[in-house]
N, C-alpha and C positions, 0 to 999 in steps of 0.2 A: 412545515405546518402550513398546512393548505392557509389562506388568509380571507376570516368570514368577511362578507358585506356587510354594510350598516343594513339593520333589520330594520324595518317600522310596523308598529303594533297601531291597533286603532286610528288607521286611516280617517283620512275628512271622510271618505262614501260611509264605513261602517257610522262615523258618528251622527252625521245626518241620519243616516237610517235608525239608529238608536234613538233619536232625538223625536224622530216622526213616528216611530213603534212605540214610544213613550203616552204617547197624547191620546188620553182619553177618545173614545169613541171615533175616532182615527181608523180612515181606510186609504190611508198615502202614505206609500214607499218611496223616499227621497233616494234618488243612486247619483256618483257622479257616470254620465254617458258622454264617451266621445261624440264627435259633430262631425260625421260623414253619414255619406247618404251609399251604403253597401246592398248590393243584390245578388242573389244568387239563387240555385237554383230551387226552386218550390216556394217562392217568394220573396220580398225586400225586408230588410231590416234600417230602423232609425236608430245611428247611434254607435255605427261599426261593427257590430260584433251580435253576428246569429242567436238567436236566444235570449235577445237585452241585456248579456254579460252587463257587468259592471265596470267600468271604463276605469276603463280604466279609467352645451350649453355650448388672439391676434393673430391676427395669418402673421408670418414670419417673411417678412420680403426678402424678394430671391431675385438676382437679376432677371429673369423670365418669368417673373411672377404675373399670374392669370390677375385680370380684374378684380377686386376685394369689395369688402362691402365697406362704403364709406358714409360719415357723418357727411351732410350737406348742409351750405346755409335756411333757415328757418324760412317757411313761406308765410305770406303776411296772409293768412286767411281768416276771417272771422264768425263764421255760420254754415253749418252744417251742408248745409249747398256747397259750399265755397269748398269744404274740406274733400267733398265728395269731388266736384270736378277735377280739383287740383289731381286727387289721389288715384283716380278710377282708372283710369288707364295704366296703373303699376296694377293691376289685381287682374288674376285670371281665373277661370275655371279649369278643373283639372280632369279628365276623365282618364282611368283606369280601368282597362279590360281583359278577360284570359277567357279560353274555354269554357271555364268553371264558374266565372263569378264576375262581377264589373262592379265598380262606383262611382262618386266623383265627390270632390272635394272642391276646396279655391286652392289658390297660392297667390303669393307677390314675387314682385321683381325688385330684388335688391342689389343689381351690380348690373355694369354695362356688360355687354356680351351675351344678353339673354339669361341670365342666371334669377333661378326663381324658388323660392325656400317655402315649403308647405308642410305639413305633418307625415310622419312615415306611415302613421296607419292609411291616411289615405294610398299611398303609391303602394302597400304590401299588403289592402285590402285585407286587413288582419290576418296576414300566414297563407294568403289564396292569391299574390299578386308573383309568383315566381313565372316571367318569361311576359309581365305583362305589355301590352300597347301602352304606350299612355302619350295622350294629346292633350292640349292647351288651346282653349280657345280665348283670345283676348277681347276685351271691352269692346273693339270698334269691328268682329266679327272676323279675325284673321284667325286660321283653325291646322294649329301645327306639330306635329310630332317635338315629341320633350324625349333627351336622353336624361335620363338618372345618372348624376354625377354622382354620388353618394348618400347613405341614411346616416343617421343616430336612433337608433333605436331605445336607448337610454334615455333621451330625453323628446323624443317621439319627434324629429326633424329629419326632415332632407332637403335637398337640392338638384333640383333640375335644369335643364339648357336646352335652348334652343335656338335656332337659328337666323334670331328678328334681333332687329333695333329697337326692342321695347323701353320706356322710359323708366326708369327705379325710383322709386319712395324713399325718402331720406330718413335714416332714423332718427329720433330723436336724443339731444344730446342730454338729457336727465328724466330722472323717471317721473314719471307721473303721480300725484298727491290723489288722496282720498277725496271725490269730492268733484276733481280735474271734467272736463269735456274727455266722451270717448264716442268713437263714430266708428262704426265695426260697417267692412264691406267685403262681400263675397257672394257665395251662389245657395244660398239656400234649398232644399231639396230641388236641385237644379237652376232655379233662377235667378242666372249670371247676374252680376253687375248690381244685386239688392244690397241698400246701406240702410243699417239703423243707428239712431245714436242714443247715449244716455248718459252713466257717469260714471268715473271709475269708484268703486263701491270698499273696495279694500284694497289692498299692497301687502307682498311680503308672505304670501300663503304658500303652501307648499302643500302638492295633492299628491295621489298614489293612485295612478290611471291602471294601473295592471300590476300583478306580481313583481314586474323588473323593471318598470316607468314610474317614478317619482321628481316633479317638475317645478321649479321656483314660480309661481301664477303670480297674476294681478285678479280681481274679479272684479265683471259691470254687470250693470242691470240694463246696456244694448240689447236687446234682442238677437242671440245667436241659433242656429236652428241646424239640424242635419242637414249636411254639405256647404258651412262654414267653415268647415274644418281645412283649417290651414291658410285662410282668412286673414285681412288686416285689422288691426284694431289700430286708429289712428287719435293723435289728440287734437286740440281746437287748432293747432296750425300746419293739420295735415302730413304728421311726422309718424313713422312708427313705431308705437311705445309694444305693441306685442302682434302674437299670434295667436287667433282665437282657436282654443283646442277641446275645447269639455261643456258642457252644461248641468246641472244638478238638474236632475228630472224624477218628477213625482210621477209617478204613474199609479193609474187605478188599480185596488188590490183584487178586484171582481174577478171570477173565472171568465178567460179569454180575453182579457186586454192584455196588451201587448208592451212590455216593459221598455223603457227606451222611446215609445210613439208620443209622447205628450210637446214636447218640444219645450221652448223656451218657458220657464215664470220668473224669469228676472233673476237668476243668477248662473252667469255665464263667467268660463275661465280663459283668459290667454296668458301663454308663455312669454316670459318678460322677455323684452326688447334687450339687451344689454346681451344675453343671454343666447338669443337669436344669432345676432351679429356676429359674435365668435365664433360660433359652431358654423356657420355659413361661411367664412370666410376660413375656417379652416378647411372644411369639403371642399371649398374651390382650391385651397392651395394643396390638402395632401389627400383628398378622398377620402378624410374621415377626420372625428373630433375626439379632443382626449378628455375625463372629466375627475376630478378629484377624487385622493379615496382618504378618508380618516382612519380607517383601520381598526372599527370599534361597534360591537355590538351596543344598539341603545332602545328606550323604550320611553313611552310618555312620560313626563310627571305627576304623580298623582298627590300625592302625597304634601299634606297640606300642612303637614310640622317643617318642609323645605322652607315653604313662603314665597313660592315664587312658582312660576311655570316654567318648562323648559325641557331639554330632552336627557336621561337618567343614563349615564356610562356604566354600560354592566362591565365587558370585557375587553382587553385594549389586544391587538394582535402583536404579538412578539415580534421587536423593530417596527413595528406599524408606522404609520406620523402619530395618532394618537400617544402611543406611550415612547416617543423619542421625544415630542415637545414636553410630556411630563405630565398628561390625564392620568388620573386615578378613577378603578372603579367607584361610584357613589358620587361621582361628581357630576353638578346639573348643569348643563350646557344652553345658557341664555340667549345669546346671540354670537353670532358669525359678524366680524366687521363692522358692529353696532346696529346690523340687523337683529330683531327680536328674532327668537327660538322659542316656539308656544309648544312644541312637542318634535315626535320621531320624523316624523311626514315632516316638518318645516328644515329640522337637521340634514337630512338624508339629501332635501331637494337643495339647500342651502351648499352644500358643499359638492355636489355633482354639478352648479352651476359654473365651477372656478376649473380651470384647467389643471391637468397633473402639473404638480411641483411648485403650485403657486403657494404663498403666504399668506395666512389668515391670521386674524386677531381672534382666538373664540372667547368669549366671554361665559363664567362658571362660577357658581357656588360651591363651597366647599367650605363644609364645617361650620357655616354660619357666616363664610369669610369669602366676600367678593374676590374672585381673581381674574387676569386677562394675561393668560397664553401666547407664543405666535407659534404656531404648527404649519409645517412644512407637508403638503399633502402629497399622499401617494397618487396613483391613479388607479384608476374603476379597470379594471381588469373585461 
C-alpha cells in the first residue's frame, strides 16, 4: 500500500484570500508570494512564479567531515546599525541564469568553506534553473561563481559553495519571542546589501508555498520585498533566527494589475532558524536532508463541539509512525513538542521540520480526554 502524505486543506494563502474576499466592498486579494525577483522571457515577474502563481528542515560527524553549520558565541550588538554591520558581510546576493530565464535572490553564509544556504526556488528559478550559472556577489563587491551543493525542495532550501573566505552568521541559540527585534538583510529587487528592521510579529506558523512545500515560519513586519528571498533575518544581537522566504501580498483586483507586484504591507515569512541549520548541515555532509513522515491523512479543525483547534486525523497509514505510536481516526492533534497545532498547514510544516526517525511528543484530544503520544516518525519519501 502505497503510503499517503499528510494532506493540508485550507492553507494560510486560501484563508487570507477568504478572509480578504469576505470584506465588504473590498477589491484586495491577499496571496502568500515567494520573494525572488524572476525574469524571463516576454517580461519579469515579482514573486517567483510567471503569472503571480500563488507561492507558494545534525550532520553526523565523520572523520572527514566537511565544515557544519555551527552555533557561535553571541555578538554584543544593540541597534540596528550595529546588527547590520556586524551581519552584512555573511549575506550575498545570488544571481541565477540559463538560456530561458534568470533571477536573483540573497543568501548567507553559514559555515567556513564558503558555504552559503538560500531558498531552492531562487537557484531552480521555479522549474526553469536546470544547467543554470549561478554567481554570488558579496557585500564588499567580490563577484564569484557558486557550485550547488544541494536542494530541499520540500522545504524550499539549498546550499551553495564557493571558493572565498567569506565570514558566517552565527545562528542563534533560541528562537525568537513575539514582540523580539528582527533586522531582515538582503537584495531586494536587486539591491544588494538593503536592511530593514522591525519585529518578530508571530512564531510557530506553518504555510503552504506550493502543492509539495509546506514550512514551519516565524512572521515580521521588516520589510521583505522580491529578491529577498533566501535573505537573513537576524535578531537584536545579530544572530540568525531565520530565512526570509514569502510575503502576503495584496494585489489590486482591477483588470491588468499584476498579481505578485505589490510588495511588502507588513507581513513577511522566514523559515525558522533551527530548522535551517539541520537541513544545511545535512547538504554539507550527505547532499541532501531527510524530513519526518506521520503517516496520516489530516484536515483543519473546524468543528467547534471539539473545543479546541488543531489538525483532525482522518486516516493513519498501515505500520505508519501514526498508527504504530497509537493515533486513531478523529483524534485532534494540538501540538507537536509543546508547540501549538492551530490546523493541517501548522501539522504538515511541524513534523517535516524534525528528521526521519526522530521522537516527538504530539499532543491530542480524544473523546473529551487530553493525551500525549511519543511517535516515532517515518520519513517524507
Amino acid at each position: 500500500m502505497e503510503s499517503p502524505r499528510e494532506s493540508v486543506v485550507n492553507p494560510l494563502a486560501e484563508q487570507l484570500s477568504a478572509r480578504a474576499a469576505a470584506r465588504p466592498k473590498s477589491s484586495t486579494k491577499v496571496t502568500i508570494a515567494w520573494v525572488a525577483a524572476l525574469s524571463v522571457a516576454g517580461g519579469t515577474v515579482l514573486g517567483g512564479v510567471a503569472g503571480g502563481q500563488a507561492a507558494t528542515l545534525i550532520a553526523q560527524e565523520q572523520q572527514d567531515a566537511r565544515p557544519s553549520v555551527q552555533d557561535t558565541s553571541t555578538l554584543q550588538v544593540s541597534s540596528t546599525a550595529a546588527v547590520a554591520k556586524a551581519a552584512a558581510q555573511s549575506v550575498v546576493t545570488v544571481s541565477v541564469t540559463t538560456e530561458q530565464a534568470s533571477g536573483t535572490g540573497s543568501g548567507v553564509v553559514v559555515a567556513e568553506g564558503g558555504y552559503i544556504v538560500t531558498n531552492n526556488h531562487v537557484v531552480s528559478l521555479d522549474g526553469q534553473g536546470r544547467g543554470a550559472r549561478i554567481t554570488v556577489e558579496t557585500a564588499d563587491g567580490q563577484l564569484l561563481p557558486a557550485e550547488l551543493v544541494g536542494t530541499d525542495p520540500a522545504v524550499d532550501l539549498a546550499v551553495l559553495k564557493v571558493d572565498a573566505d567569506l565570514p558566517a552568521v552565527a545562528f542563534a541559540d533560541s528562537a525568537p519571542s513575539v514582540g523580539d527585534e528582527a533586522v531582515a538583510i538582503g537584495s531586494p529587487l536587486g539591491l544588494s546589501n538593503t536592511v530593514t528592521d522591525g519585529i518578530i510579529s508571530a512564531t510557530g506558523r506553518g504555510i503552504q508555498l506550493s502543492s509539495e512545500v509546506t514550512v514551519p515560519v516565524m512572521q515580521t513586519d521588516a520589510p521583505i520585498n522580491p529578491g529577498n528571498s533566501g535573505g537573513a533575518l537576524l535578531n537584536g544581537s545579530g544572530e540568525l533566527v531565520g530565512i526570509n522566504v514569502a510575503i502576503a501580498d495584496a494585489s489590486p483586483s482591477q483588470s491588468g494589475a499584476q498579481e505578485g507586484a505589490s510588495g511588502s504591507i507588513g507581513i513577511g515569512f522566514a523559515i525558522e532558524g533551527d530548522l535551517v541549520q539541520r537541513v544545511a548541515n545535512e547538504i554539507i555532509e550527505h547532499g541532501e536532508a531527510s524530513h519526518g513522515l506521520l503517516g496520516a491523512t489530516v484536515t483543519d479543525q473546524t468543528d467547534a463541539r471539539a473545543g479546541v483547534v488543531g489538525a483532525t486525523l482522518h486516516e493513519t497509514t498501515e505500520s505508519g509512525a501514526a498508527a504504530e505510536a497509537g493515533l486513531r481516526s478523529g483524534d485532534v492533534i494540538t501540538a507537536v513538542d509543546g508547540t501549538s497545532v492551530t490546523g493541517a498547514a501548522d501539522l504538515t510544516a511541524r513534523i517535516r521540520s524534525y528528521a526521519a526517525g526522530e521522537e516527538v511528543a504530539v499532543t491530542l484530544m480524544r473523546d473529551g480526554e487530553e493525551l500525549e503520544l511519543t511517535v516515532q516518525l517515518g520519513e517524507m519519501p
